[in-house]
N, C-alpha and C positions, 0 to 999 in steps of 0.2 A: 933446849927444851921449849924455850917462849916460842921458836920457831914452827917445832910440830904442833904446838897449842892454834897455831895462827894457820898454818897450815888443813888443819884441821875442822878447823871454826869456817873458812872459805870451803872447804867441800861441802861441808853440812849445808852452809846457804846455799851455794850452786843446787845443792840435791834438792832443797825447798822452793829455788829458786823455778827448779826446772818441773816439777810437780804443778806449783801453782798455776806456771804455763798453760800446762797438759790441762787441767781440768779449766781454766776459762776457755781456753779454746774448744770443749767440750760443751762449754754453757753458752758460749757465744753460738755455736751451732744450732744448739734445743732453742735457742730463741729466737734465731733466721728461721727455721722451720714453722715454730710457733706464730710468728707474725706473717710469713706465708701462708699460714691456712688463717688465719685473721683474716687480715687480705680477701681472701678466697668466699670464705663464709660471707662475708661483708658487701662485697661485692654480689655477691649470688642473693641477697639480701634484697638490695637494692632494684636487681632487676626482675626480679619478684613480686617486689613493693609489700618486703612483708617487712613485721615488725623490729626492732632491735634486739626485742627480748626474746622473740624467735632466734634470729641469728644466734644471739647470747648462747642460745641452750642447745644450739646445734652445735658451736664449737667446743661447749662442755663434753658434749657426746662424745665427739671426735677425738676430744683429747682423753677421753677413759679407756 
């Protein structure tokens, strides 16, 4: 019995295990993208010579 209990107890982690995987590597993604258009705006900011708070509210834009 303690066996299938143990048995058991190691799936369920595995399962959680493998879940919480799947969704960092989903967050890790949205936030390579996210600081790529950071990046992006920032840059496009710069060679413009416009404001911060310009840029600021154009990457709000982008990200709605």
């Amino acid at each position: 019995m303690s066996h299938l209990r143990q048995h058991r107890r190691s799936t369920k982690q595995r399962v959680w295990q493998e879940r919480f995987e799947k969704s960092s590597m989903r967050y890790e993604g949205v936030l390579l993208e996210l600081s790529a258009m950071i990046d992006e705006e920032l840059e496009a900011a710069i060679k413009e010579q416009t404001s911060f708070e310009e840029a600021s509210i154009r990457i709000s834009e982008r990200g709605n």
